[in-house]
BASEZA-758209 format. One record per residue (C-alpha): residue in one letter; x, y, z. Coordinates in nm, 4 decimals, always signed. Example, Ala and Ser with C-alpha at 12.3 -4.5 7.8 and 13.67 -1.06 7.14 Angstrom:
<rs>
(a,(+1.2300,-0.4500,+0.7800))
(s,(+1.3670,-0.1060,+0.7140))
</rs>
This chain:
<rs>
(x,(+12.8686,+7.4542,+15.2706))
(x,(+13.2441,+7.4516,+15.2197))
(x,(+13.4398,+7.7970,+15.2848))
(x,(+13.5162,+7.8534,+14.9116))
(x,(+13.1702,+7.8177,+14.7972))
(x,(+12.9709,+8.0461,+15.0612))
(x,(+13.3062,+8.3093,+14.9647))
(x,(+13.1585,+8.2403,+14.6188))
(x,(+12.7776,+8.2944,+14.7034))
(x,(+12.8879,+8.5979,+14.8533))
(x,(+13.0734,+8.7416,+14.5867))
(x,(+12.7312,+8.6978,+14.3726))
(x,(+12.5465,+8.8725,+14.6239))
(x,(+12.6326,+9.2314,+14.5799))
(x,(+12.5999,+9.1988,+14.1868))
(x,(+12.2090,+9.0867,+14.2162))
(x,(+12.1447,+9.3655,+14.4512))
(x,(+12.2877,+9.6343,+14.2514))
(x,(+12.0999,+9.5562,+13.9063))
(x,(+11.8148,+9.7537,+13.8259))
(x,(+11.4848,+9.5898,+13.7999))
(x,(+11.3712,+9.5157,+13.4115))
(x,(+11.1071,+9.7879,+13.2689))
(x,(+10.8537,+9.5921,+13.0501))
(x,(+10.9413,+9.5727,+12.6764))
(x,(+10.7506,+9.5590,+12.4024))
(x,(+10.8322,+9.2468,+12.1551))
(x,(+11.0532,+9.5052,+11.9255))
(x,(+11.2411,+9.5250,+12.3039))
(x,(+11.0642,+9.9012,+12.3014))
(x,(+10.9518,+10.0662,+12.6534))
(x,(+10.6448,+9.9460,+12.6991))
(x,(+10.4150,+10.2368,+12.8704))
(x,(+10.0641,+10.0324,+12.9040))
(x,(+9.9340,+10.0781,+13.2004))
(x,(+9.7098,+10.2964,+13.4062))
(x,(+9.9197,+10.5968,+13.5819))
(x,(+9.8466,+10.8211,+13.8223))
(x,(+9.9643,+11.1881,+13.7963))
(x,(+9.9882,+11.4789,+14.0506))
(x,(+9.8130,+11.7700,+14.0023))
(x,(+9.9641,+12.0408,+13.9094))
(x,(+9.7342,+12.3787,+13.8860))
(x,(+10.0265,+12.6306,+13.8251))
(x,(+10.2700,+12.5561,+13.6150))
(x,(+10.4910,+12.8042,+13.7228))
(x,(+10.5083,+12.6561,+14.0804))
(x,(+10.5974,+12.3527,+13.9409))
(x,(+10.8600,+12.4879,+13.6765))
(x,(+11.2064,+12.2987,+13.6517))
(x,(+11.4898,+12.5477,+13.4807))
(x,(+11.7011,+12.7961,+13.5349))
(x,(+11.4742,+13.0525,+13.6163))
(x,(+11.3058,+12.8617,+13.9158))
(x,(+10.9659,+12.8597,+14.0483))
(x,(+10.7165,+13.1638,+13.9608))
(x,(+10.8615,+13.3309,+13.6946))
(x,(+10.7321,+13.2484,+13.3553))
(x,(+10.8932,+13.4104,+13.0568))
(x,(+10.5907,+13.6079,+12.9028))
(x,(+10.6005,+13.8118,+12.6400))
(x,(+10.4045,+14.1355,+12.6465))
(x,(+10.0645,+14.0215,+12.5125))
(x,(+10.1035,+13.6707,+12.7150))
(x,(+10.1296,+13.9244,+13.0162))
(x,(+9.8250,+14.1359,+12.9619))
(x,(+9.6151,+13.7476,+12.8550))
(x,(+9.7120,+13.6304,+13.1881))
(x,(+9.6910,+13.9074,+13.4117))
(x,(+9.3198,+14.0069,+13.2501))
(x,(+9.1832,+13.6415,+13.2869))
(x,(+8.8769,+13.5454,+13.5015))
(x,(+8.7568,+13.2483,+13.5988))
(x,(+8.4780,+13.3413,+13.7405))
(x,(+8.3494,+13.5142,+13.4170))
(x,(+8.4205,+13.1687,+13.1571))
(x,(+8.5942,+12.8659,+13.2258))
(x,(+8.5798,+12.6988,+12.9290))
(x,(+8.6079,+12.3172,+13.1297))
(x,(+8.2725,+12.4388,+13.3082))
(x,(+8.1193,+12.4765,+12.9596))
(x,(+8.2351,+12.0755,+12.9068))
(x,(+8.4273,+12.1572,+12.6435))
(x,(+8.7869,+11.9733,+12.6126))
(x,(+9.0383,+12.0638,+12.8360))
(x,(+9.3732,+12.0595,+12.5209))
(x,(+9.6254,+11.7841,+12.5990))
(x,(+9.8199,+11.9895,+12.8638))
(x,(+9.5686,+12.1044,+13.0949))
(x,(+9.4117,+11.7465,+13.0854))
(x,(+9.7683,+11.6095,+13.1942))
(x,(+9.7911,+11.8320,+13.4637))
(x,(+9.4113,+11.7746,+13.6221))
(x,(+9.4573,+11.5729,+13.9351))
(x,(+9.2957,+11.2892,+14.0307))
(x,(+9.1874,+11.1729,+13.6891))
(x,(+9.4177,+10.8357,+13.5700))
(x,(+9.5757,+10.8497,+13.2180))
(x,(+9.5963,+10.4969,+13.0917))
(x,(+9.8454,+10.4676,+12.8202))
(x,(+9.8012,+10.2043,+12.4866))
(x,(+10.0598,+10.0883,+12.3163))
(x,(+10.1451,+9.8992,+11.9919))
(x,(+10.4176,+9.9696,+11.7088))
(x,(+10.2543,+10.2134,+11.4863))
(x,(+10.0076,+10.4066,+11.7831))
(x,(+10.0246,+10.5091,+12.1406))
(x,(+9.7189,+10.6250,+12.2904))
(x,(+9.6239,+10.8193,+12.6179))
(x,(+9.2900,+10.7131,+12.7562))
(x,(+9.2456,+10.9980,+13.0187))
(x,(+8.9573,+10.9219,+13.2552))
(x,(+8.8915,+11.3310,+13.2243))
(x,(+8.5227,+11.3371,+13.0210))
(x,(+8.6933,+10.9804,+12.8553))
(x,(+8.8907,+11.1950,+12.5684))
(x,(+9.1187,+11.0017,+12.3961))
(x,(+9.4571,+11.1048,+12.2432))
(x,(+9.6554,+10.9274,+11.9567))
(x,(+10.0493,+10.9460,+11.9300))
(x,(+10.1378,+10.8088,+11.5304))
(x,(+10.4503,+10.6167,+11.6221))
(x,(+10.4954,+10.4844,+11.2393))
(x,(+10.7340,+10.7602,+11.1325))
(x,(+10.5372,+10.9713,+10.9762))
(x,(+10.5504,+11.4180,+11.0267))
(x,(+10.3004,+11.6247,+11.1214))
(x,(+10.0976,+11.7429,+10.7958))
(x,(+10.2037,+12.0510,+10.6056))
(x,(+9.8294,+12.1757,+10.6669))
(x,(+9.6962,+12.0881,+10.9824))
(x,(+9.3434,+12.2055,+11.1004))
(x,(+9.4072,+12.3353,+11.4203))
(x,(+9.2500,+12.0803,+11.7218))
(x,(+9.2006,+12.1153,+12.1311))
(x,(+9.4714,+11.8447,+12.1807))
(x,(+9.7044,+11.8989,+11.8899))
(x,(+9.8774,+11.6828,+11.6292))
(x,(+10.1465,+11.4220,+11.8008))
(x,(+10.3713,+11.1862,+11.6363))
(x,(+10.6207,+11.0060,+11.8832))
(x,(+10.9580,+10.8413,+11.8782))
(x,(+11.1966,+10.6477,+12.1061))
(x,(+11.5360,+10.8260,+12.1436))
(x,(+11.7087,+10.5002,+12.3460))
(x,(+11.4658,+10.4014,+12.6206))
(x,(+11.3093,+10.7860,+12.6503))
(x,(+10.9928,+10.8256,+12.4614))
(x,(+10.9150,+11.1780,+12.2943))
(x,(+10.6107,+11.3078,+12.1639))
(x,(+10.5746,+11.5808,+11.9197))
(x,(+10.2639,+11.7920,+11.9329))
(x,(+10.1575,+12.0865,+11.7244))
(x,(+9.8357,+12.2547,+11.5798))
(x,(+9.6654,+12.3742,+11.8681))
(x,(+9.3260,+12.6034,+11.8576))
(x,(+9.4531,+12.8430,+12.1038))
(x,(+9.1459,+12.7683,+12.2885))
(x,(+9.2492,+12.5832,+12.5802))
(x,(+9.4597,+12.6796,+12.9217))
(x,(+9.7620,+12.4881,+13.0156))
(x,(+9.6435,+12.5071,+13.3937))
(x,(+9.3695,+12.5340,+13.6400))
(x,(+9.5321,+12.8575,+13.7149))
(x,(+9.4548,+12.9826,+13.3508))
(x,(+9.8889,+13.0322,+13.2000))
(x,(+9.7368,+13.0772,+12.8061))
(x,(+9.8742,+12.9415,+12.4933))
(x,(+9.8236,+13.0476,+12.1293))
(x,(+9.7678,+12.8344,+11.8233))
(x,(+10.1757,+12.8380,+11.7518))
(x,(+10.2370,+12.6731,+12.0645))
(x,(+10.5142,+12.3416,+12.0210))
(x,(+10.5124,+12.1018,+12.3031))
(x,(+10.7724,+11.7984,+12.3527))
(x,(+10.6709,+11.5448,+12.6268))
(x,(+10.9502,+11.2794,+12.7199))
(x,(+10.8649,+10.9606,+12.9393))
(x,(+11.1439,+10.7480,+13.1045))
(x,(+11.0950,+10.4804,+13.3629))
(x,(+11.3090,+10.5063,+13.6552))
(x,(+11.1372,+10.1420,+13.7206))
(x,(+10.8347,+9.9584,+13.6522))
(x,(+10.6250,+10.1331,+13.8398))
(x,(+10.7414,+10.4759,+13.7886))
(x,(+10.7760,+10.7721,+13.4990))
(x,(+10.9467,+11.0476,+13.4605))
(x,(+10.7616,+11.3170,+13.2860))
(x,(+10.9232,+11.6094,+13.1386))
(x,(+10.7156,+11.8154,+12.9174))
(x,(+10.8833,+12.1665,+12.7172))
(x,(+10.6672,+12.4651,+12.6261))
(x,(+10.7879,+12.6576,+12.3095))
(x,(+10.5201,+12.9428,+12.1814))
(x,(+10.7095,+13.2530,+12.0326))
(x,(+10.3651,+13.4107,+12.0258))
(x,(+10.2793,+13.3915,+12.4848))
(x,(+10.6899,+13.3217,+12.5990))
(x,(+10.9895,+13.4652,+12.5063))
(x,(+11.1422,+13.1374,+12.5216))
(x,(+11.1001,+12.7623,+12.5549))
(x,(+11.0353,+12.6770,+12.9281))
(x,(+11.0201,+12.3093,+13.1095))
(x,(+10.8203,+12.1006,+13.3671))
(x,(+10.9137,+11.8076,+13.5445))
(x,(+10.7283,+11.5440,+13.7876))
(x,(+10.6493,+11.1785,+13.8496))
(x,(+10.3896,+10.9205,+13.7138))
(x,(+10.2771,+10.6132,+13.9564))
(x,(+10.1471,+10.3124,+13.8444))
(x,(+9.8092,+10.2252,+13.9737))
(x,(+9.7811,+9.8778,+14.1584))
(x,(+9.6671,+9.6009,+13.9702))
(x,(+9.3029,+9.5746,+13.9152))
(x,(+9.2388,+9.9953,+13.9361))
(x,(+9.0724,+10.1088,+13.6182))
(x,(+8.9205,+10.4061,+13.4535))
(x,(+8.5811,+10.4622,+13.5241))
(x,(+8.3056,+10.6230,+13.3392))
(x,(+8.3127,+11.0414,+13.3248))
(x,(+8.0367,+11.3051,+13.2209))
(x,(+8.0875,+11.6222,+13.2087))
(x,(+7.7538,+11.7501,+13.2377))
(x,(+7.6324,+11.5143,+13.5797))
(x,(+7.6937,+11.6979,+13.8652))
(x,(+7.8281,+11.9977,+13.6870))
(x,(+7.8721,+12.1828,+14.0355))
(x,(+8.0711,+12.4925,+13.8602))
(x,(+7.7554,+12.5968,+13.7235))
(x,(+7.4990,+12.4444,+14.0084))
(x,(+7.7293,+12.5793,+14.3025))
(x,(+7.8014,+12.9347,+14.1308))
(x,(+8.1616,+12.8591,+14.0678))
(x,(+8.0745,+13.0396,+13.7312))
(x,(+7.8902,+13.2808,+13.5792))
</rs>
């Protein structure tokens, strides 16, 4: 190779290295999010908390206070009674995949969790001026630049957002927001706002994986092998 054009190769060099690698697109050029993702579990949400205030300190109000400092597991769980888990506490279960579906009007979380489903209206549309309050809420999404954000309100109150039992009321507003950082990677940031169980709106931050190709979700039930009611976890 002559001297000029290796000094020319190697000029090239350092602008292939430094590019980013391509997320997948959608044909409208949108994030695409399809996929099955892993997700860590995350029990306390207070532990895991990303603001100001750091870790441990949720802003309750007074009655959020007394609902989590008087609630026992061991007396109900509601997700040993098989019924749903709400869309928060079911992203933060570990070891259950979330596969996302995508198209231009709907996006669609699949979690392997009891195989509940999720829909995200993408089309533009608002929430409805009379909802009827549901376990997982009302979403309607939107891409602001490559960041996806999903809207979701009408909650039952009925549900925990943890394993560690942090409550909610039915006036609860949460905002998720996915990124990629690359193709096989999310960043999750999801913001609690309920006047009724915080003072204020608080966030929480962590990392989706892609699974490898050829990992799917399997079939879930609930009520096989139920071992918080067969091994006494309780009452």
């Amino acid at each position: 190779m002559k001297p000029l054009a290796a000094f020319a190769v190697l000029l090239t060099i350092p602008m292939v290295w430094g590019q980013k690698p391509k997320i997948p697109r959608m044909p409208d050029e949108k994030p695409d999010f399809q996929g099955v993702w892993q997700h860590p579990y995350v029990p306390d949400m207070s532990q895991d908390r990303q603001d100001q205030k750091g870790a441990g300190e949720l802003p309750f109000s007074a009655s959020g206070a007394a609902n989590f400092k008087n609630y026992d597991v061991s007396k109900f769980d509601y997700t040993g009674h098989c019924l749903p888990f709400g869309l928060l506490r079911s992203v933060n279960v570990g070891g259950y995949p979330i596969q996302i579906m995508q198209n231009s009007k709907y996006l669609a979380f699949l979690f392997e969790q009891n195989t509940w489903f999720h829909v995200v209206y993408m089309d533009g549309r608002g929430h409805p001026a009379n909802l009827d309050p549901t376990w997982f809420g009302h979403s309607i999404g939107k891409f602001e630049g490559d960041t996806l954000v999903v809207d979701t309100v009408g909650f039952n109150g009925k549900t925990r957002l943890d394993t560690i039992g942090h409550p909610h009321s039915d006036k609860m507003h949460v905002i998720q927001r996915f990124q990629y950082t690359d193709p096989d990677h999310l960043a999750y940031e999801v913001t609690i706002d309920d006047p009724v169980t915080y003072t204020k709106p608080w966030k929480n931050q962590r990392v989706f994986t892609r699974m490898q190709p050829g990992e799917e979700l399997i079939e879930y039930s609930c009520e096989e092998n139920n071992r918080d009611f067969t091994e006494g976890h309780i009452k």
